[in-house]
C-alpha positions in Angstrom: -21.9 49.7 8.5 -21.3 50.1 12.3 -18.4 47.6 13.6 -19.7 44.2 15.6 -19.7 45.9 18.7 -21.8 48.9 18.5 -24.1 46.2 16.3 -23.9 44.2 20.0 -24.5 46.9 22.3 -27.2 48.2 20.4 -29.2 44.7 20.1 -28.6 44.0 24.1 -29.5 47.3 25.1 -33.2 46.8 22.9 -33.5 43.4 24.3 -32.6 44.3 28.0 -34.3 48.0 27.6 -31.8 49.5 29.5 -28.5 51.0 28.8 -25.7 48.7 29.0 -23.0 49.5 32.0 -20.0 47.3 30.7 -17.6 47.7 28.0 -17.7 45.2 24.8 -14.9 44.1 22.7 -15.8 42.3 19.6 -13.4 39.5 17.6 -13.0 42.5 14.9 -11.4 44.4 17.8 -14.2 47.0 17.8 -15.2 48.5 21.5 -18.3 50.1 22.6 -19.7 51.1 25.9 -17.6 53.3 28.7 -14.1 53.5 28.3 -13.2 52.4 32.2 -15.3 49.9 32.6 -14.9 46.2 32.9 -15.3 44.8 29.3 -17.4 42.0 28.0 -15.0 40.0 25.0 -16.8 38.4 22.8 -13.6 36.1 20.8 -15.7 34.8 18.7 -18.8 35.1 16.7 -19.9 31.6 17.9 -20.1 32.9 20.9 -23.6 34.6 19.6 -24.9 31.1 18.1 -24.1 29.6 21.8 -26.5 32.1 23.1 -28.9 32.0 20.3 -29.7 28.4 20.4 -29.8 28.4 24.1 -30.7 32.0 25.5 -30.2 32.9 28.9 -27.6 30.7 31.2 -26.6 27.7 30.0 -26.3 29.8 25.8 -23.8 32.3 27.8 -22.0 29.4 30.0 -21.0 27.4 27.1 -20.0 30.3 25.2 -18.1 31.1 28.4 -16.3 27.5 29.1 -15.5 27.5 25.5 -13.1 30.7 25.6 -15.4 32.5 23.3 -17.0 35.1 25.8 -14.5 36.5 29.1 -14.3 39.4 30.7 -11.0 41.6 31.3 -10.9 44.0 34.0 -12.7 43.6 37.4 -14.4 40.1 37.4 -16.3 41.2 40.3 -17.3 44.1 38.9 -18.5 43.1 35.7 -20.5 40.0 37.5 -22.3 42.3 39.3 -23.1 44.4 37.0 -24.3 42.2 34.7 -25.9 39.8 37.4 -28.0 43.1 38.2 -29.2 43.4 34.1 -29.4 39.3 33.8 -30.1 37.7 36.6 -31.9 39.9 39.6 -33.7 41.7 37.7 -37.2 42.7 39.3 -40.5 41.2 38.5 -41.6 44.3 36.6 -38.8 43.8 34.5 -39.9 43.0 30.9 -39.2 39.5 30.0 -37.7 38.2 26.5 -41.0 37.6 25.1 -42.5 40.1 25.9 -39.5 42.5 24.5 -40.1 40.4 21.3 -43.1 41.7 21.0 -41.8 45.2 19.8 -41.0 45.3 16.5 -36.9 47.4 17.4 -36.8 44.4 19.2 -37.3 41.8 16.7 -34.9 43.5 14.4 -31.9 43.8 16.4 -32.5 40.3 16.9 -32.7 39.4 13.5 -29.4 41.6 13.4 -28.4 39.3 15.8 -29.0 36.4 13.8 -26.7 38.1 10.9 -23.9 38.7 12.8 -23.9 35.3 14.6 -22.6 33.7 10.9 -24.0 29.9 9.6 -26.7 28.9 11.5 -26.0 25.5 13.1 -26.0 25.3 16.6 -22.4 24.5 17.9 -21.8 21.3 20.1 -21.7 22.3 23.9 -18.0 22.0 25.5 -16.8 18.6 26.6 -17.2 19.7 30.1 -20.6 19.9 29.9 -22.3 17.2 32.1 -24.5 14.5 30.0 -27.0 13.1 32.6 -29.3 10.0 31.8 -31.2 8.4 34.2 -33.9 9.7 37.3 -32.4 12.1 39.9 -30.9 11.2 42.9 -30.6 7.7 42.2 -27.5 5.8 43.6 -26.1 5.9 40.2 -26.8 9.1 39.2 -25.4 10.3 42.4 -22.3 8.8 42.1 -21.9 10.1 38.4 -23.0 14.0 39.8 -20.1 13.5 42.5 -17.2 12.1 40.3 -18.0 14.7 37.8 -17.4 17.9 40.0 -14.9 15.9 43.0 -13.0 13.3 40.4 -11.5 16.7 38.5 -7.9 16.0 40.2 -6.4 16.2 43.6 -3.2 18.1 42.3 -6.0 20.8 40.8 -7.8 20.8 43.8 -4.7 21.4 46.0 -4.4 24.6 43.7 -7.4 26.4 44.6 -7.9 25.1 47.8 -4.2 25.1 49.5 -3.2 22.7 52.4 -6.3 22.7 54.2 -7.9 20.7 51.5 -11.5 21.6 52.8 -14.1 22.6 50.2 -16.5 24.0 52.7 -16.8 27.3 54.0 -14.0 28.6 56.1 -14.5 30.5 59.7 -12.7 33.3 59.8 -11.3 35.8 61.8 -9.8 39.2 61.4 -6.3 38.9 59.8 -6.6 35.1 59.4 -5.0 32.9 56.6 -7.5 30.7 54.6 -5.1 27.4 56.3 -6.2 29.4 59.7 -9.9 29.6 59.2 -10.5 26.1 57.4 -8.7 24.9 61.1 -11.1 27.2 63.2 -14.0 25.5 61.4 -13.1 22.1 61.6 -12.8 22.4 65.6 -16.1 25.1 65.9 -18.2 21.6 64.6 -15.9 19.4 66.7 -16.8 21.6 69.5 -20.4 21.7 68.4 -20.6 18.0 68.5 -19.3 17.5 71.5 -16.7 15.0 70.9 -14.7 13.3 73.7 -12.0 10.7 73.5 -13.2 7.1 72.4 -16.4 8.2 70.8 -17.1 6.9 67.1 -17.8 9.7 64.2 -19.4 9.5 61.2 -18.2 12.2 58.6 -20.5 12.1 55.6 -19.0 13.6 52.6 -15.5 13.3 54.0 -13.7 14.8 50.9 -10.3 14.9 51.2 -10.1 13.7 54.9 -10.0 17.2 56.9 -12.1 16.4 59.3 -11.8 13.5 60.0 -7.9 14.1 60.5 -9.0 17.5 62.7 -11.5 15.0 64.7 -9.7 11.8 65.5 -5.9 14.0 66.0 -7.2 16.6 68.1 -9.9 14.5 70.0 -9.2 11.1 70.1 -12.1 9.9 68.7 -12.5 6.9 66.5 -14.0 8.1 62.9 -15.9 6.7 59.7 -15.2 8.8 56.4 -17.9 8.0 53.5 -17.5 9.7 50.0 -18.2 8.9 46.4 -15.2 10.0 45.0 -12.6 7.3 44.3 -10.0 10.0 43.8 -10.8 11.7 47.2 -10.5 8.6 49.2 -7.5 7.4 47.1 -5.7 10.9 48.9 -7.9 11.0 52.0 -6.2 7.4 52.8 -3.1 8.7 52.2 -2.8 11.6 54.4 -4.5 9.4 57.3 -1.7 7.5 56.8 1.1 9.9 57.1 -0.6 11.2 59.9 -0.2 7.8 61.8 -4.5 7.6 62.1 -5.3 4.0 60.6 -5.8 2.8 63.8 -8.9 5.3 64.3 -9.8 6.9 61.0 -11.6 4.2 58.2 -12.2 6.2 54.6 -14.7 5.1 52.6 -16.0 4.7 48.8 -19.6 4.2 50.3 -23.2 5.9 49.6 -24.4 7.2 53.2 -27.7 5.3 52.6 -25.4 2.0 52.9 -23.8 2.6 56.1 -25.1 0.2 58.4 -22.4 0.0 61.7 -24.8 2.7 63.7 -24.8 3.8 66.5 -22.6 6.9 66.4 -21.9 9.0 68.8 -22.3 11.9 66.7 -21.9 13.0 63.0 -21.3 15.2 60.5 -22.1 16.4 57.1 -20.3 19.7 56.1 -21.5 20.3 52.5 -23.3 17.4 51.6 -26.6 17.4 52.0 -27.0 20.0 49.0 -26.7 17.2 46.8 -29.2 15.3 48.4 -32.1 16.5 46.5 -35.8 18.3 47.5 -37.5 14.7 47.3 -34.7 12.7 49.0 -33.8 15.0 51.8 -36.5 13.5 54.3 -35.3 10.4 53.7 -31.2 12.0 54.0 -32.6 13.4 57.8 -34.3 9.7 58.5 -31.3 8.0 57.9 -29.0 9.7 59.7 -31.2 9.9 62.5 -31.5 5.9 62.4 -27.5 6.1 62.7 -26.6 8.2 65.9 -27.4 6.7 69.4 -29.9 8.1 71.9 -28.9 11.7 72.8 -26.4 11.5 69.9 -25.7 15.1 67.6 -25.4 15.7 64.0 -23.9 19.0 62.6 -25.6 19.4 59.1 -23.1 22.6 57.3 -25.5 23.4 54.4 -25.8 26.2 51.6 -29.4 27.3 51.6 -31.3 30.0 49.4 -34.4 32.6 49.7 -37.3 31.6 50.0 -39.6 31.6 47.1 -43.2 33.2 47.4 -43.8 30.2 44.3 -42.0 27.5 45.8 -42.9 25.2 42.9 -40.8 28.1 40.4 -37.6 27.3 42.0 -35.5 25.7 39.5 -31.5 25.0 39.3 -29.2 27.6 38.1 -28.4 26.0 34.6 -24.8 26.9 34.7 -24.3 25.4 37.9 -26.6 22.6 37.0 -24.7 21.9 33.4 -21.1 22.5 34.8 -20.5 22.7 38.5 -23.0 20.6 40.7 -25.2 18.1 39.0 -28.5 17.5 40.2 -28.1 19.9 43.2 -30.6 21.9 44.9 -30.7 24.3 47.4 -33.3 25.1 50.5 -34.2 27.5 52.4 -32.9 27.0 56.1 -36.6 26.9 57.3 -37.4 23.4 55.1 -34.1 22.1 56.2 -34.8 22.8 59.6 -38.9 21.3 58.8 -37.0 18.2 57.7 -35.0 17.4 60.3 -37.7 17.8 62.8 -39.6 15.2 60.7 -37.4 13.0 60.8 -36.8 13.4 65.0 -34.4 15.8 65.5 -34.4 18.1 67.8 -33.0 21.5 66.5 -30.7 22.7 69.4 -28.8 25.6 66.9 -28.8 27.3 63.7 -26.0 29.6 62.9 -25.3 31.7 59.9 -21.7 32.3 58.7 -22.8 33.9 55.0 -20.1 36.4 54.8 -17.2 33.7 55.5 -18.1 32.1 52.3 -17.7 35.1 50.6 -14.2 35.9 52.1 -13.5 31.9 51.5 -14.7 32.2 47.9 -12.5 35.1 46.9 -9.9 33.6 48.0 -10.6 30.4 46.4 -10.6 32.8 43.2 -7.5 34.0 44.5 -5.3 31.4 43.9 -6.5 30.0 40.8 -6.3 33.1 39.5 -2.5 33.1 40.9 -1.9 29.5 39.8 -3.7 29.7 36.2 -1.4 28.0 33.9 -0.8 25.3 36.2 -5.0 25.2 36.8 -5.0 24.6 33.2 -2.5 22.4 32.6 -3.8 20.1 35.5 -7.8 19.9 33.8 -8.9 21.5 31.0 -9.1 25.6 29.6 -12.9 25.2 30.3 -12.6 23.0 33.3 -10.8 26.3 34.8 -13.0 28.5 33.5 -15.8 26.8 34.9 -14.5 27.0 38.4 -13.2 30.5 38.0 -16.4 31.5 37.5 -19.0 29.8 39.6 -16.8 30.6 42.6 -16.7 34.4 41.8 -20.0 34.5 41.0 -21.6 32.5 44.0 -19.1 35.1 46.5 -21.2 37.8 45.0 -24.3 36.0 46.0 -23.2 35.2 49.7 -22.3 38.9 49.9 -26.1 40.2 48.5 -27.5 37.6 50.6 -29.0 35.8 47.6 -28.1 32.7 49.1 -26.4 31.5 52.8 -24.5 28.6 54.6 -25.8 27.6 57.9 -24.9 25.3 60.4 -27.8 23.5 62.3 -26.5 21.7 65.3 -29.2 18.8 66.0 -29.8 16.1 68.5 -31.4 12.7 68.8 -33.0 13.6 72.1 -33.9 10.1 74.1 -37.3 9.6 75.6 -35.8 11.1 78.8 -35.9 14.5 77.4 -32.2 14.7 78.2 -30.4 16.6 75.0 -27.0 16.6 76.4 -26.1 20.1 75.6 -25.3 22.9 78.4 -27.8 25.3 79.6 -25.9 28.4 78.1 -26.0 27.9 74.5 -22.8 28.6 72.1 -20.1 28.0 74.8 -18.0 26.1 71.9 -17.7 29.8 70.4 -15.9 30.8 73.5 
C-alpha cells in the first residue's frame, strides 16, 4: 500500500483536477510532491477529519490553529500557491460537487475517509469564536472587539513594536516600521487639518497612537473611544507618561454613545470595518451628527472588489471564526455611497494598498522573530492564528484582492465653504 502521502496527493489532485505544486509531508513521515518546494505537513491524521467535517476554510483553519496542518519552507510561497488552487480559482473552475460527480473522485474521497481514522468530528480549537446573538448589536460588538483586541498588550507590543498602531503604516523608501506608523499618524493629522485648541474625536483609538501623535504634536484637545478594556487600561497609561491628561480623555465607550459633539474633526483609522453592511449608514450618520459645520472626518478603511453578485459576498470563514468577528468588507465606491448619504462631502480618496503589504510582512516579521515569547504570552493557536491571517492578507494587498483607502470627508455648511485649499494633497508635501 502507497504511504499517507502519496494516498494525499493523489485524492487532492482528483478533487482539485489539477496537479498539486506543493510538497506534502505526512505524520508517517512519508513526502510526496517536488522535492524544493514549500511543503504542506500534515502532523496529524485529525487534521483530515477537521477538514472532512467542515470542507473548505474554516475544516483547514482549525486543523491549522490546532498544530495539526503547517507549512515549512516559504510561507509566502506556499500561500500563494495554494491560495491560487483553493481560493482564486476562476469561475470555470469545477466545484466540489461537481468533482463528486465522477466516480475517481468519489473514491479518493472515500480513501479519504479511510485514512482520516474514527469518524467523529473533533471539537474546534478553543480559539475559535462562539457567537450568540444578532450582528452588530452593542453586545455582540463589544464581544467581536475583546476577542481579537483583549489578546494582551505584552503580545501585541510583539508584533507590532513601539508604535503600537494596528493600521496600516505609510512608508517610505528605507523606512523603519516605528518611521512609517509616525508618517501616517501626521499624513491624517495633516489631512484633518488640525490646529491648536481644536477638540478630536479618535474612534477606535487602540492603544492611544494617535491620539498621543495628535494632541503632542498639535495641541489639540482629544477624545479616544474603544471597546477594549485592556487597550484603554495601556492607552491611559502611556497618555500619562507622556504628561497629556490635561488634553487627551480615553475611553471604554461605543461610538454610538458619544454625545459631547461638536468636533472639530475626527478620525477612524480601522474601524469602520467592523461596522457592518447594514449599520454602516447609520456609522456615517452618526459621525456626521458629531463634527461641527465645515468640520472633517478621515475614515482609514480596508475595502474589497467589487462583486458582479453583490448579494454572494460572504465573510472569509477563517477570518470570521478566528481573527475579526462579524467583519465585513466594502468596496470603496459603497463606502464612498454611504458617506454621501449621510452628508458628507467626499473631498479625497487615497489608496495606500502596497503599504499594508510592506506593514503586514513586517508584522509577520517579528512574530516570526519573537515566536516563543508570542506563544508563551497567548496561546500555540492564538499565534498561529495571527501568523497566518497577517501573511495571508499581505498576499491579498499585494494581488490587489483587497485595498485600504483613506477618504478625507467634510461636513460642508450651507455656505458651501469646505475649508480645504484649492490645490488638493498639499498635506503630502
Amino acid at each position: 500500500m502507497a504511504d499517507a502521502a502519496s494516498r494525499l496527493r493523489s485524492v487532492a489532485e482528483q478533487v482539485l483536477g489539477v496537479p498539486l505544486p506543493v510538497r506534502l509531508r505526512a505524520w508517517d513521515g512519508s513526502q510526496a510532491g517536488p522535492p524544493d518546494a514549500p511543503a504542506i505537513v500534515i502532523r496529524n491524521r485529525r487534521a483530515l477529519r477537521y477538514m472532512l467535517f467542515k470542507p473548505g476554510e474554516l475544516g483547514m483553519a482549525r486543523a491549522w490553529v490546532a498544530g495539526d496542518l503547517d507549512i515549512e519552507g516559504d510561507l509566502y510561497g506556499a500561500l500563494a500557491q495554494m491560495s491560487g488552487l483553493i481560493w482564486e480559482r476562476g469561475e470555470d473552475s469545477r466545484t466540489l460537487g461537481q468533482a463528486l460527480r465522477d466516480p475517481e473522485v468519489r473514491s479518493a474521497v472515500r480513501e479519504l475517509l479511510r485514512l482520516a481514522g474514527p469518524p467523529l468530528p473533533p471539537a474546534p480549537p478553543r480559539e475559535e469564536m462562539r457567537r450568540r446573538g444578532h450582528l452588530h448589536t452593542r453586545r455582540s460588538d463589544k464581544q467581536a472587539i475583546s476577542h481579537h483586541y483583549d489578546v494582551g498588550n505584552d503580545f501585541y507590543e510583539t508584533v507590532l513594536g513601539p508604535s503600537m498602531v494596528y493600521s496600516c503604516a505609510y512608508w517610505e523608501d528605507g523606512g523603519t516600521l516605528e518611521t512609517a506608523q509616525r508618517d501616517k499618524l501626521e499624513l491624517v493629522c495633516r489631512k484633518l487639518g488640525l490646529n491648536p485648541g481644536q477638540r478630536l474625536l479618535d474612534v477606535g483609538c487602540g492603544w492611544g497612537s494617535m491620539a498621543i501623535h495628535a494632541a503632542r504634536e498639535h495641541g489639540v484637545s482629544v477624545v479616544g473611544v474603544t471597546l477594549s478594556q485592556e487597550q484603554a487600561v495601556y492607552a491611559r497609561k502611556r497618555v500619562a507618561d507622556e504628561g497629556l491628561t490635561d488634553r487627551v480623555e480615553i475611553r471604554v465607550q461605543d461610538y454610538r454613545d458619544v454625545r459631547d459633539g461638536p468636533y472639530d474633526a475626527i478620525s477612524s483609522i480601522g474601524m469602520a470595518e467592523h461596522v457592518g453592511a447594514a449599520k454602516y449608514l447609520e456609522y456615517a450618520s452618526d459621525l456626521f451628527a458629531l463634527l461641527k459645520p465645515g468640520g472633517r472626518l478621515l475614515n482609514h478603511q480596508i475595502a474589497r472588489r467589487p462583486q458582479r453578485d453583490e448579494q454572494a459576498y460572504h465573510v472569509d470563514r477563517f477570518i470570521d471564526a478566528y481573527v475579526f468577528p462579524d467583519g465585513e468588507l466594502a468596496p470603496i465606491g459603497t463606502t464612498v455611497t454611504q458617506l454621501e448619504r449621510a452628508g458628507f462631502e467626499v473631498r479625497d480618496v487615497e489608496s495606500i494598498r502596497e503599504h499594508y503589504a510592506l506593514t503586514l510582512r513586517r508584522w509577520v516579521a517579528n512574530l516570526e522573530a519573537d515566536w516563543a515569547r508570542a506563544v508563551r504570552l497567548t496561546s500555540p493557536g492564538r499565534a498561529r492564528v495571527w501568523r497566518l491571517y497577517m501573511a495571508a492578507s499581505a498576499l491579498a494587498f499585494e494581488r490587489n484582492r483587497i485595498g485600504v483607502n483613506q477618504v478625507l470627508a467634510v461636513r460642508t455648511p450651507e455656505s458651501g465653504g469646505s475649508g480645504l485649499p484649492l490645490r488638493a494633497r498639499t498635506w503630502n508635501r
